[in-house]
C-alpha positions in Angstrom: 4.5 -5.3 -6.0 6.5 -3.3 -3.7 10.3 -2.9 -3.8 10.8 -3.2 -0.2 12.6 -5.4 1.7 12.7 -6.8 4.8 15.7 -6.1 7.2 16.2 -7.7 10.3 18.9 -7.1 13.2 20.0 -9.4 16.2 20.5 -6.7 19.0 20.1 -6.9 22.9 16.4 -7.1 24.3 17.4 -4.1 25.8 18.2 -2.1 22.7 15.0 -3.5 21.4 13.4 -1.6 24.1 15.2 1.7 23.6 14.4 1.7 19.8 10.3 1.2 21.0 10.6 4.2 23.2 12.3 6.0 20.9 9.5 5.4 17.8 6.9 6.3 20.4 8.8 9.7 21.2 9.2 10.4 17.5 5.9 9.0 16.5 7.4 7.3 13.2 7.6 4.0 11.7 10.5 1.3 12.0 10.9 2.3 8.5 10.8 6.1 8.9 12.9 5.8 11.5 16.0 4.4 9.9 15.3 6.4 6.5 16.0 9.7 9.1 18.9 8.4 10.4 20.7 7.0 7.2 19.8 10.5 5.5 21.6 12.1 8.5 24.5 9.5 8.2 24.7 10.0 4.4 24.5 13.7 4.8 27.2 13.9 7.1 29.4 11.8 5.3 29.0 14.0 2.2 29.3 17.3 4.1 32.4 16.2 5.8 35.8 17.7 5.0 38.1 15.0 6.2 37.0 11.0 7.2 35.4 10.4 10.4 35.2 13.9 11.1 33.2 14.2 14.4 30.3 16.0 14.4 28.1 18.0 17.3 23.8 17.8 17.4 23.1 21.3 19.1 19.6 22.6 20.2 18.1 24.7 17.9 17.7 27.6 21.0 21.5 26.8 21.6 22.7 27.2 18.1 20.3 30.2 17.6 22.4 32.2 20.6 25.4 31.2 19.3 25.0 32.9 15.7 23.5 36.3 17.7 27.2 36.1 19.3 29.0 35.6 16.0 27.1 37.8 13.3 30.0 36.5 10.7 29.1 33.2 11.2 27.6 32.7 7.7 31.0 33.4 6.4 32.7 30.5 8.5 30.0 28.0 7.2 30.8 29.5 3.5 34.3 28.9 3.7 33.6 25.3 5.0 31.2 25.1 2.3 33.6 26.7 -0.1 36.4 24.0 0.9 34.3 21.3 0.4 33.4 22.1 -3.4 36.6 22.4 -4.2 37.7 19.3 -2.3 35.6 17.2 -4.3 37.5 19.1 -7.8 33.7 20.4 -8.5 33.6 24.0 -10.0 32.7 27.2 -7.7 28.9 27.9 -8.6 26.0 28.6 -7.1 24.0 25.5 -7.8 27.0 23.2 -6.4 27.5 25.6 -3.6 23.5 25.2 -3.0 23.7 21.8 -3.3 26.1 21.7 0.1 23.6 23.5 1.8 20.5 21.3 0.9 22.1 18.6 2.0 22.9 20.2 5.4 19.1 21.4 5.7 17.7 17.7 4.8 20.8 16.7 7.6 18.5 18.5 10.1 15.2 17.9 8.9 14.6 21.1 8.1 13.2 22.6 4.0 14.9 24.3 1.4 13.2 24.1 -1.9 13.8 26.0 -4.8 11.6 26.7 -8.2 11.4 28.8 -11.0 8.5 32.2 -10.2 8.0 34.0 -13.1 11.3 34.3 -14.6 12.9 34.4 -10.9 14.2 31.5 -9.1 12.6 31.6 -5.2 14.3 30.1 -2.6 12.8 29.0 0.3 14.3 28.0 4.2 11.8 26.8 6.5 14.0 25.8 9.6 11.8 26.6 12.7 14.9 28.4 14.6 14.6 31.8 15.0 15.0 35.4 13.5 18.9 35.2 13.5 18.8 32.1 11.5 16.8 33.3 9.1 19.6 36.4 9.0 22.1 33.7 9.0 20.6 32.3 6.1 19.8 35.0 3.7 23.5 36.3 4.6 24.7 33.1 3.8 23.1 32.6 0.2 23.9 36.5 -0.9 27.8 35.8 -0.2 27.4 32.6 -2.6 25.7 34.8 -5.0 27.8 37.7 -4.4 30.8 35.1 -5.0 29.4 33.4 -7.9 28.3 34.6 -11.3 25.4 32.9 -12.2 22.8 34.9 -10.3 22.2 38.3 -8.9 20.2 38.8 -5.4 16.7 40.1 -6.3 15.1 40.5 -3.2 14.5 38.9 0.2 11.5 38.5 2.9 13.1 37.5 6.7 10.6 36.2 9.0 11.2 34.4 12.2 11.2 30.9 11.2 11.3 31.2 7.1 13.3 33.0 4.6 12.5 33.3 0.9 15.0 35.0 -1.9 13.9 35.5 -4.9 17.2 35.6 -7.6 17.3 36.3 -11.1 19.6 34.6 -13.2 22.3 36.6 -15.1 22.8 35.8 -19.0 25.9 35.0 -20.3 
């Protein structure tokens, strides 16, 4: 037996016909559909520094001309980052630091996984932006690590819409 529910809404006939055109365009499910936007909603929510902070969707294109224009862009998002952590009285480490930034990749359904590669811990981005973000990301993680002291930078491989780091943990 399942663990799913059924959950209904009373909306206008009208919004019942934008949410059909809108499962067409996105080729999902009723059910995948709201699972994408309560994990946007949720990650939002968590990645937000003050209540009801307002937040912007930018195209990828957009967003990918905007950090060519403002190489030290990785160190705004790491200060916002940074704030957060301590916000929530968490301590400064990589893994919670990490943690913020998972939950802003899963925010726009892009991947970030990371596993344990013969006695290295791999990182991977797969985002689907563009060179700079790739830059933007592997500049981003090596001034966590660089501010941290759990990990040390290993090595990295850029390419235009991927990134993978490979870190080695540092012993106590």
């Amino acid at each position: 037996m399942s663990d799913d529910k059924v959950v209904g809404f009373r909306v206008p006939k009208n919004d019942e016909k934008r949410l059909k055109r809108d499962l067409l365009r996105q080729e999902s499910t009723r059910k995948e559909w709201l699972d994408k936007y309560i994990t946007i909603s949720e990650g939002m929510d968590e990645l937000s520094v003050k209540q009801n902070e307002k937040w912007l969707r930018v195209p990828a294109l957009e967003y990918e001309a905007l950090i060519t224009n403002s190489p030290n862009h990785y160190d705004v998002i790491y200060q916002r980052i940074l704030q957060h952590v301590i916000s929530n009285s968490s301590a400064v480490t990589f893994d919670n630091l990490f943690k913020e930034i998972k939950i802003f990749m899963e925010l726009n359904q892009m991947e970030l996984v990371r596993f344990d590669d013969d006695g290295l811990e791999t990182i991977h981005m797969n985002h689907g932006i563009g060179n700079n973000y790739s830059t933007f990301g592997v500049n981003l993680i090596t001034k966590m690590i660089d501010n941290t002291t759990q990990y040390k930078l290993h090595h990295y491989d850029v390419k235009e819409f991927s990134l993978t780091i490979k870190i080695e943990k540092l012993t106590s």
